[in-house]
NUKOL-518406 format. One record per residue (C-alpha): x, y, z; residue number from 1. Coordinates in pm, whole numbers, m for minus. Layout:
N
NODE     c1     c2     c3 drenmar
NODE      X      Y      Z     NUM
...
! end
This chain:
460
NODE     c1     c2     c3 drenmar
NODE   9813   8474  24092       1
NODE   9751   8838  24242       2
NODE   9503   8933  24524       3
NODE   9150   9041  24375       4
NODE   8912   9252  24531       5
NODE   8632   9015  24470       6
NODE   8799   8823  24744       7
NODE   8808   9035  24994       8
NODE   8760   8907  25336       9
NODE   8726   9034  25718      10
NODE   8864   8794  25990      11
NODE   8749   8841  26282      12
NODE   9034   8734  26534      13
NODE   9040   8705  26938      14
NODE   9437   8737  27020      15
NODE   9618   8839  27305      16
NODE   9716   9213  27330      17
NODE  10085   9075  27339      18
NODE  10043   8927  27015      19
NODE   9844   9200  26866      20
NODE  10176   9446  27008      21
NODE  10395   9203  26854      22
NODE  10284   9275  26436      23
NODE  10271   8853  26431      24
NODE   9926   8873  26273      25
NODE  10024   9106  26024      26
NODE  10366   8944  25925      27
NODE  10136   8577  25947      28
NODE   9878   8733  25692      29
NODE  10168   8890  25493      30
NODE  10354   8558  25471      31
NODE  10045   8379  25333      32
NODE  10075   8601  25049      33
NODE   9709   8814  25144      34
NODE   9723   9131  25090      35
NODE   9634   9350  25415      36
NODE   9353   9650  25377      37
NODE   9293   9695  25731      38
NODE   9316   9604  26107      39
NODE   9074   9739  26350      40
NODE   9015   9669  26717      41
NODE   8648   9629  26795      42
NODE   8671   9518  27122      43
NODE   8978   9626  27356      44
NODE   9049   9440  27713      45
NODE   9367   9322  27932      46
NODE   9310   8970  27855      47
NODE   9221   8939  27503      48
NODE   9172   9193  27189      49
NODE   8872   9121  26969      50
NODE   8996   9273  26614      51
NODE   8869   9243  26233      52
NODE   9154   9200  25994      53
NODE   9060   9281  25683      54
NODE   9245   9155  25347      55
NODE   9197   9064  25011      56
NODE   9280   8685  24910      57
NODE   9326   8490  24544      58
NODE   9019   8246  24569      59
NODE   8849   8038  24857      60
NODE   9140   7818  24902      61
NODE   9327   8127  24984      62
NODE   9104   8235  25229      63
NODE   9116   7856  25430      64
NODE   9498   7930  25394      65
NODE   9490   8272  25580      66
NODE   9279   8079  25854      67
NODE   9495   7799  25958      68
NODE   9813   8045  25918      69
NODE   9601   8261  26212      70
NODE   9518   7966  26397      71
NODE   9866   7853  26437      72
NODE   9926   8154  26641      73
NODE   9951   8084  27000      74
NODE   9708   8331  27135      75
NODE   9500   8378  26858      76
NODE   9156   8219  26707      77
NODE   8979   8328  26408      78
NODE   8621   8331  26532      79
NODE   8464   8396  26200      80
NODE   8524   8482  25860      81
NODE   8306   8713  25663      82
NODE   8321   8766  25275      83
NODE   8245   9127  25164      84
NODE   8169   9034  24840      85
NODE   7865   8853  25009      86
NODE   7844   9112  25206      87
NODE   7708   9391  24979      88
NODE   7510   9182  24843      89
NODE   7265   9106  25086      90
NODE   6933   9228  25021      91
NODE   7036   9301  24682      92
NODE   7228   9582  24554      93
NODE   6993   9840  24470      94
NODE   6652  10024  24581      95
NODE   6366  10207  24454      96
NODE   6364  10560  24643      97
NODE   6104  10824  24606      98
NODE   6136  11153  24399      99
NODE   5822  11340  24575     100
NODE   5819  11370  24935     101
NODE   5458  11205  25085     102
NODE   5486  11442  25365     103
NODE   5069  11503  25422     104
NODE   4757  11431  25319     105
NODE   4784  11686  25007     106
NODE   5094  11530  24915     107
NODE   4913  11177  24871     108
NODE   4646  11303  24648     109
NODE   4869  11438  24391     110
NODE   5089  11127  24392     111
NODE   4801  10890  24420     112
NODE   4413  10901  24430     113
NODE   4202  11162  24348     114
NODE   4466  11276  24195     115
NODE   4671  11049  24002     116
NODE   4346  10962  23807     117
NODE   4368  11285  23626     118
NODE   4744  11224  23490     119
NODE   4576  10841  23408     120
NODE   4331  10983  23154     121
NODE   4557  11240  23014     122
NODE   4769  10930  22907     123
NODE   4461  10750  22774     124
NODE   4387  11032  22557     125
NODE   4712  11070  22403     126
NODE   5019  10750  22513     127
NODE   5278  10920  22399     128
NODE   5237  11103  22732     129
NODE   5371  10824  22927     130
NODE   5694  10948  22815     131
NODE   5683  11245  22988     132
NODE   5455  11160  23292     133
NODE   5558  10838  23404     134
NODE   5920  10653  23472     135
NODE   5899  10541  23147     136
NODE   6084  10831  23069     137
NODE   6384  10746  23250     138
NODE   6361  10323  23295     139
NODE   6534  10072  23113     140
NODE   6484   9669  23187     141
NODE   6781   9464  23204     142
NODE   6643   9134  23065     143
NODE   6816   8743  23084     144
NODE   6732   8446  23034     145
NODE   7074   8303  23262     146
NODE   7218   8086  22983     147
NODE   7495   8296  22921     148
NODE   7647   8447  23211     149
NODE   7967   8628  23238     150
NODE   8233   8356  23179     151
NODE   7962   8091  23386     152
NODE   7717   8001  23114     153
NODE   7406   7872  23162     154
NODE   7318   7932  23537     155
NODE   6940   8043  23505     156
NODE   6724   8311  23583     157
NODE   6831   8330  23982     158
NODE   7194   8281  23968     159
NODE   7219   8587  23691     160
NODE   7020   8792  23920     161
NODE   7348   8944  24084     162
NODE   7515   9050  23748     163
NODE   7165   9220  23641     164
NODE   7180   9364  23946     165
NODE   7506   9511  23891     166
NODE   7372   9639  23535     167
NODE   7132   9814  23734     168
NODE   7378   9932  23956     169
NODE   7628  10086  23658     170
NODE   7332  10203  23454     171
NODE   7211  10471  23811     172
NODE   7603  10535  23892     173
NODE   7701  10630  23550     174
NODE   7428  10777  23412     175
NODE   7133  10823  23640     176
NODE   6892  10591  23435     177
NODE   6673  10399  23658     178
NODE   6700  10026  23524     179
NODE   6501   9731  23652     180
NODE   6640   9284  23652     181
NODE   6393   9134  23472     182
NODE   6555   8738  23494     183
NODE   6275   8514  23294     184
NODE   6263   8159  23361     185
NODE   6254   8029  22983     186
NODE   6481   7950  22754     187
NODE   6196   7959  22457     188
NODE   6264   8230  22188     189
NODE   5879   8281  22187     190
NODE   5817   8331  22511     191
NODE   6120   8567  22617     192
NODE   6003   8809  22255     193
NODE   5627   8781  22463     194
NODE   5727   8873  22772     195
NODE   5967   9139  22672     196
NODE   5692   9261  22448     197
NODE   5403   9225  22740     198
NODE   5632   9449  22952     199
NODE   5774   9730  22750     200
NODE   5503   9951  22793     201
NODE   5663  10079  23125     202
NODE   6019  10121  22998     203
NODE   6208  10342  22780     204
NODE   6410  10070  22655     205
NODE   6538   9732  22658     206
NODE   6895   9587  22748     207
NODE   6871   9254  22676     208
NODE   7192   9067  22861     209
NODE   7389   8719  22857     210
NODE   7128   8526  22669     211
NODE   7308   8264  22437     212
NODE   7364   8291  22101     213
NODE   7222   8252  21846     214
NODE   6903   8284  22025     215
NODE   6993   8626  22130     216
NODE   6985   8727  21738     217
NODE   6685   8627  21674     218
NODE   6534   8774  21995     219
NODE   6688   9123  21923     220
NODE   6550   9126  21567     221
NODE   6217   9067  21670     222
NODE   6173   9270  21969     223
NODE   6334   9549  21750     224
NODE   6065   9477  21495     225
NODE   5768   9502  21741     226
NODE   5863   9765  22007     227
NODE   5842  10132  21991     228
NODE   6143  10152  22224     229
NODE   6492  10103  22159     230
NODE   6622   9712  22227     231
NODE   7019   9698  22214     232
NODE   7185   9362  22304     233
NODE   7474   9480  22504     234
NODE   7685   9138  22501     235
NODE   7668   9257  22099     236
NODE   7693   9607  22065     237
NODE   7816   9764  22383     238
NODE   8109   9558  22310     239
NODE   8145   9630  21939     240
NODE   8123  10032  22063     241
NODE   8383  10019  22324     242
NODE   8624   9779  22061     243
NODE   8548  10065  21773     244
NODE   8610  10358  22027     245
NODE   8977  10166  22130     246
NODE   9024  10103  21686     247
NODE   8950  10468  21654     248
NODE   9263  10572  21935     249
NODE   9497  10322  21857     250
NODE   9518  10442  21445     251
NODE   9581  10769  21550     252
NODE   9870  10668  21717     253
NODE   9998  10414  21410     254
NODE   9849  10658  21180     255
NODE   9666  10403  20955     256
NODE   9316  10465  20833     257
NODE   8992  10269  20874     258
NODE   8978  10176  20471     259
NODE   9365  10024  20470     260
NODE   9320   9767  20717     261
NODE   9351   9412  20688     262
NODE   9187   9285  21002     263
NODE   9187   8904  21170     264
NODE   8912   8834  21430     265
NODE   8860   8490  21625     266
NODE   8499   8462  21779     267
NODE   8188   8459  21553     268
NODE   7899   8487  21846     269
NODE   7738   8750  21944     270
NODE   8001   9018  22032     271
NODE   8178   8859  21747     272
NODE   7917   8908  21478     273
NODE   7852   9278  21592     274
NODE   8194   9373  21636     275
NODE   8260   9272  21277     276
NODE   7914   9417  21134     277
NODE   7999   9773  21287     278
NODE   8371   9808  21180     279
NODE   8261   9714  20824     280
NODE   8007  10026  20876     281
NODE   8269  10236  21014     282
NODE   8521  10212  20675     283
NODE   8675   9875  20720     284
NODE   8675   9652  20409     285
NODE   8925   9371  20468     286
NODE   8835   9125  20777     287
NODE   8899   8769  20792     288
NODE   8690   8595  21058     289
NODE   8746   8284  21205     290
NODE   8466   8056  21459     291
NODE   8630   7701  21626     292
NODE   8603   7543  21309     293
NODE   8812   7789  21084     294
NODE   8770   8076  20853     295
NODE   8420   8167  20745     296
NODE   8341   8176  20406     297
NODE   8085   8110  20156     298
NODE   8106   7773  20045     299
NODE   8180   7671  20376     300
NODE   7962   7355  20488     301
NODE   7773   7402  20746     302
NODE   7727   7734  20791     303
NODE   7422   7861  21001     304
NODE   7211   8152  20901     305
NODE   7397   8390  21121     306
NODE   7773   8284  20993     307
NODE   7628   8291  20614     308
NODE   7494   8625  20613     309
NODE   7881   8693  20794     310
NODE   8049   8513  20545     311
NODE   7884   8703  20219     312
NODE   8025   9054  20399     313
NODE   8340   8978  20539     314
NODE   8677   8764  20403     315
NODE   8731   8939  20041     316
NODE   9041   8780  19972     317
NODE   8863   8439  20019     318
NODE   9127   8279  20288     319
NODE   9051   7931  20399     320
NODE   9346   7840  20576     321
NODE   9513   7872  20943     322
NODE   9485   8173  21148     323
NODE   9830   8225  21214     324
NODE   9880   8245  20791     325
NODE   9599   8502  20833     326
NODE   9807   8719  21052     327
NODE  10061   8737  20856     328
NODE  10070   9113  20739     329
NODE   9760   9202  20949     330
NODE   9718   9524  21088     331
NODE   9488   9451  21331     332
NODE   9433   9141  21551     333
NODE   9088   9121  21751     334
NODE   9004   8821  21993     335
NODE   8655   8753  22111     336
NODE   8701   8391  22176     337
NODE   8907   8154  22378     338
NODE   9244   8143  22582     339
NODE   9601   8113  22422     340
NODE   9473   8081  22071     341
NODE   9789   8277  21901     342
NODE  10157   8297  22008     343
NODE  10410   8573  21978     344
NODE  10526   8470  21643     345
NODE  10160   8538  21502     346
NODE  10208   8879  21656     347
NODE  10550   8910  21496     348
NODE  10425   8844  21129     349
NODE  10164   9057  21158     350
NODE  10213   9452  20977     351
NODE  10435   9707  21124     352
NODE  10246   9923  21345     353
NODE  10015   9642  21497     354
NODE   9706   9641  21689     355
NODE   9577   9348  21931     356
NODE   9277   9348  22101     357
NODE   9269   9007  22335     358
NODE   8963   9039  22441     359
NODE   8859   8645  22594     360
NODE   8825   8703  22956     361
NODE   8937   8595  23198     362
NODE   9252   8447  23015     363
NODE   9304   8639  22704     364
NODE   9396   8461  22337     365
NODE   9764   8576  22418     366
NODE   9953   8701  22700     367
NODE   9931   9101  22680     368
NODE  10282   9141  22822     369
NODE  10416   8835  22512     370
NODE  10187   9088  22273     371
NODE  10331   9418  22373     372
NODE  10644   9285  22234     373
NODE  10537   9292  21904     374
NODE  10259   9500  21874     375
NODE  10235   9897  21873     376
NODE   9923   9814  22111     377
NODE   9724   9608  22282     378
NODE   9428   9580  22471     379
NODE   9221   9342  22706     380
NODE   8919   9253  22855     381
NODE   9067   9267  23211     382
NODE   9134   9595  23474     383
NODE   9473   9406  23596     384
NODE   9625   9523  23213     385
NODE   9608   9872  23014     386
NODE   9396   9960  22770     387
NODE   9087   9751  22935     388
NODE   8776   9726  22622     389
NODE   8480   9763  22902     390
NODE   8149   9785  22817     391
NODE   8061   9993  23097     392
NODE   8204  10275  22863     393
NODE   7936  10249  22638     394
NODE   7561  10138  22797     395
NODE   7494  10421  23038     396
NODE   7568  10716  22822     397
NODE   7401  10546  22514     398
NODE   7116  10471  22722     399
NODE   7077  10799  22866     400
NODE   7114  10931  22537     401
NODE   6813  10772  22363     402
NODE   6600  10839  22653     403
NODE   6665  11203  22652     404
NODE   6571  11187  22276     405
NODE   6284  10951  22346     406
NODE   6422  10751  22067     407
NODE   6222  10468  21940     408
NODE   6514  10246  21760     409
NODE   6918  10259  21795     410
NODE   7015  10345  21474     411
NODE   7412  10255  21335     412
NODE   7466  10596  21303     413
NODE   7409  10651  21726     414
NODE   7649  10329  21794     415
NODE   7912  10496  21573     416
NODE   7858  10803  21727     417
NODE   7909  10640  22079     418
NODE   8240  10541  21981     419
NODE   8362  10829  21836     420
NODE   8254  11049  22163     421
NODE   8419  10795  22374     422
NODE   8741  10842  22191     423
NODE   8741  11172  22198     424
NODE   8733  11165  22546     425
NODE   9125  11049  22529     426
NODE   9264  11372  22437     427
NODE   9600  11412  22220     428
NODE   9851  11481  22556     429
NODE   9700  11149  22712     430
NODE   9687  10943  22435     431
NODE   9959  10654  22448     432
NODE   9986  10290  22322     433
NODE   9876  10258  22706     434
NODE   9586  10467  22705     435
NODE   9398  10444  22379     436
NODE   9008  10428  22602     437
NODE   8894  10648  22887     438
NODE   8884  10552  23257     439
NODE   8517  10376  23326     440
NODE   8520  10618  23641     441
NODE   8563  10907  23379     442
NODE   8348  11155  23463     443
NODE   8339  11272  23115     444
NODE   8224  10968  22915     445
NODE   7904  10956  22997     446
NODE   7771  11263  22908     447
NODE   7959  11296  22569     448
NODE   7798  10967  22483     449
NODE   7459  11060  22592     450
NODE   7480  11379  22392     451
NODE   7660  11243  22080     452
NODE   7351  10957  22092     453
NODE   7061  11226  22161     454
NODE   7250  11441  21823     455
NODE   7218  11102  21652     456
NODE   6837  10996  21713     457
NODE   6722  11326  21655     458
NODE   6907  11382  21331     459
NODE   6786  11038  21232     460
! end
C-alpha cells in the first residue's frame, strides 16, 4: 500500500551532527518505505542536532515502524511524534470572521444597537428581507445525524463533527458560501425534520449529510415539503450530479447517446436511488439495478417503499437473474456498493465501447487497472486513480447558485444543469478516456455551476 497524506507525520529527532552529515536518517526513513517531505533543523549545536523530519506513512502501524527504525540509530532518539492530520485540526477547522470593521463607537451602532433595531423592524415588516439583510443570504447548514459517516457508519453527532467541518471548509474554499455543522444528537426522523425546521430561518439552505438510509429519504421529502429554502441531500444528489457530469464525457468519447444505453448499477441506497432517478430524467431508459439481495423488480418479495417505487421505473426488460448475466452487452457499468463485486470477465461481456464507474470507496467493485482492460473508461471514487467521481465538483457551485437566485426548492432541471456545466468544463483537446471530469481544484467549475443553477431557478 502507497503513502497517504492523511498520514503524514513530523518526527522530531535529537541525533548527532555526524549522523545528521551522514544521510543515515534519510536512507533509515527511506528503507522503511515512508515517504520523505521534509527535514529541518530547529535546533543546531556541536553535540547534538534537534531536527523535525517530516514524512508521510501508510497507517499507524507505519508510523511505530518509522520510530523503532530511528531509534535503532546509534545517536539518534525520536523525542516525539506529531500527526498533522491532528494537527490542523485542533480548534476546529474553520472560523467566523467579520465583514464590517468595529473600529469606533459609530461603527458599533450601525452593526448593533441603536442601530441594528432599525434593519430588525424592516424585516418584521416584510421577511423576505432577511434575504438580503442578514447571512441568510449567503449560509447554508451542514446537518448529520453521525449514523452514516464516510466509510465509518454510525459514529454519532461528535465523531462526524470533523467531516462537517470539512463540508464547511469546501463549501468557503470553493465557492465562498458561509456554511455552518449542525451535528444533532438523535437518530428520530421527527425530531431531526423539527430541528432542521426550528433552524432554517437563518439559512439559505440545507445540506443534509451522512444520515442513513432510508431515513435520509424520508427526512429530505419532508423538510423539502415544509421549508422555503432549498434542502439537497448531498450523499444523494451531489453524487448522482458528478456520476451524470462523468456519463455525459465519457459518451462523447464512445459516441453513444443517453436513449441507447443499457445500463447495470449495484447499490440501491441513497446515492444509489438518486443516481438512478436522475439518469432516467436525463434520457436513459434501460437500467437494471441490483441491492445485496439481487435485481429489483416488481414482484420482488420484500421490497420496501423506496426499492418499489425503484422497481416500477427502472428494469424494463424484467431481468431477475445474476449480475454478471446482466452485464452481458451493457454499455454502462455503475458501482455504488461494495468491494470486488464483478471480475474482468463481466467487463469483457459487456458492449463494445464500455463505461465503468467503480464507485465503492475505499476498495472499488473491481480493480480500475483489471477494468481499463476492457473498458473504453473507467472511473472511481478515489484521487490515487483517473477519472475520480467527487462530489466536491458539484455542492459548492450548486449551492452558490441557488443562493444567488434566492431559490426556494432544487428543481431536476438545476441538478441536470449542474452536470452538464461541469462537463463542459472538460473541453474537446482535454477530453480523454483519462479525463472525462474536471480537476476539484478547477478554478472554473464552480462558477459555471453556480451560474448554470442561478439560469435554472430563475427560469423555473
Amino acid at each position: 500500500m502507497a503513502a497517504s497524506p492523511g498520514y503524514s507525520n513530523v518526527f522530531r529527532l535529537v541525533a548527532t551532527p555526524e549522523l545528521h552529515a551522514s544521510g543515515a536518517i534519510v536512507s533509515a526513513v527511506a528503507m522503511s518505505g515512508a515517504v520523505i517531505t521534509g527535514l529541518d533543523v530547529v535546533d543546531p549545536g556541536h553535540e547534538s542536532v534537534v531536527l523535525d523530519l517530516s514524512c508521510t506513512t501508510r497507517d499507524a502501524s507505519h508510523v511505530e515502524l518509522v520510530r523503532a527504525a530511528l531509534d535503532r540509530l546509534e545517536g539518534c532518539h525520536v523525542e516525539k511524534v506529531s500527526d498533522s492530520t491532528f494537527l490542523i485540526h485542533l480548534g476546529g477547522k474553520i472560523k467566523v470572521e467579520l465583514k464590517t470593521p468595529l473600529r469606533n463607537r459609530t461603527d458599533l451602532a450601525r452593526a448593533y444597537t441603536p442601530g441594528v433595531a432599525r434593519v430588525c423592524l424592516a424585516i418584521r415588516d416584510n421577511p423576505e428581507d432577511a434575504r438580503n439583510l442578514t447571512i441568510k443570504r449567503n449560509s447554508v447548514a451542514v446537518v448529520t445525524d453521525g449514523t452514516a459517516v464516510l466509510g465509518l457508519g454510525d459514529i454519532g453527532p461528535k465523531a462526524a463533527m470533523p467531516v462537517m467541518e470539512g463540508k464547511a471548509a469546501l463549501f468557503k474554499r470553493f465557492a465562498n458560501v458561509d456554511a455552518w455543522p449542525i451535528c444533532l444528537d438523535t437518530k428520530d426522523t421527527d425530531e431531526i425534520v423539527r430541528a432542521v425546521e426550528l433552524i432554517a430561518p437563518g439559512f439559505g439552505g440545507i445540506n443534509l449529510e451522512d444520515i442513513s438510509a432510508p431515513r435520509c429519504f424520508e427526512i429530505e421529502r419532508r423538510l423539502r415539503e415544509r421549508l422555503d429554502i432549498p434542502v439537497f441531500h448531498d450523499d444523494q444528489h451531489g453524487t448522482a450530479v458528478v456520476v451524470l457530469a462523468a456519463l455525459i464525457n465519457a459518451l462523447r468519447l464512445v459516441d453513444k447517446q443517453m436513449s441507447e444505453l443499457k445500463v447495470v448499477m449495484i447499490g440501491a441506497g441513497a446515492a444509489g436511488a438518486a443516481v438512478a432517478r436522475l439518469l432516467m430524467d436525463s434520457g436513459v431508459r434501460d437500467i437494471i439495478l441490483f441491492d445485496s439481495k439481487g435485481p429489483i423488480y416488481p414482484d420482488r418479495p420484500g421490497l420496501d417503499e423506496d426499492r418499489a417505487a425503484l422497481a416500477e421505473i427502472t428494469n424494463p426488460r424484467g431481468h431477475t437473474g445474476t449480475i454478471p448475466e446482466a452485464m452481458e452487452g451493457a454499455d454502462v457499468f455503475i458501482g455504488l456498493s461494495q468491494p470486488n463485486l464483478i471480475a474482468g470477465a463481466d467487463v469483457e461481456r459487456m458492449a463494445e465501447g464500455a463505461i465503468v464507474f467503480a464507485l465503492a470507496n475505499p476498495d472499488p467493485e473491481i480493480d480500475p487497472v483489471i477494468a481499463a482492460k476492457y473498458a473504453a473508461v473507467v472511473a472511481t471514487g478515489r484521487s490515487d486513480y483517473p477519472n475520480q467521481i467527487n462530489n466536491v465538483l458539484a455542492f459548492p457551485g450548486l449551492f452558490r447558485g441557488l443562493l444567488d437566485a434566492g431559490a426556494h426548492k432544487i428543481t431536476n432541471a438545476a441538478l441536470i444543469a449542474a452536470a452538464n456545466a461541469i462537463a463542459e468544463v472538460v473541453s474537446d483537446d482535454a477530453l480523454s478516456p483519462i479525463y472525462i471530469v474536471p480537476s476539484v481544484f478547477d478554478e472554473d467549475v464552480a462558477p459555471a455551476v453556480a451560474d448554470a443553477v442561478t439560469k435554472a431557478a430563475e427560469s423555473s
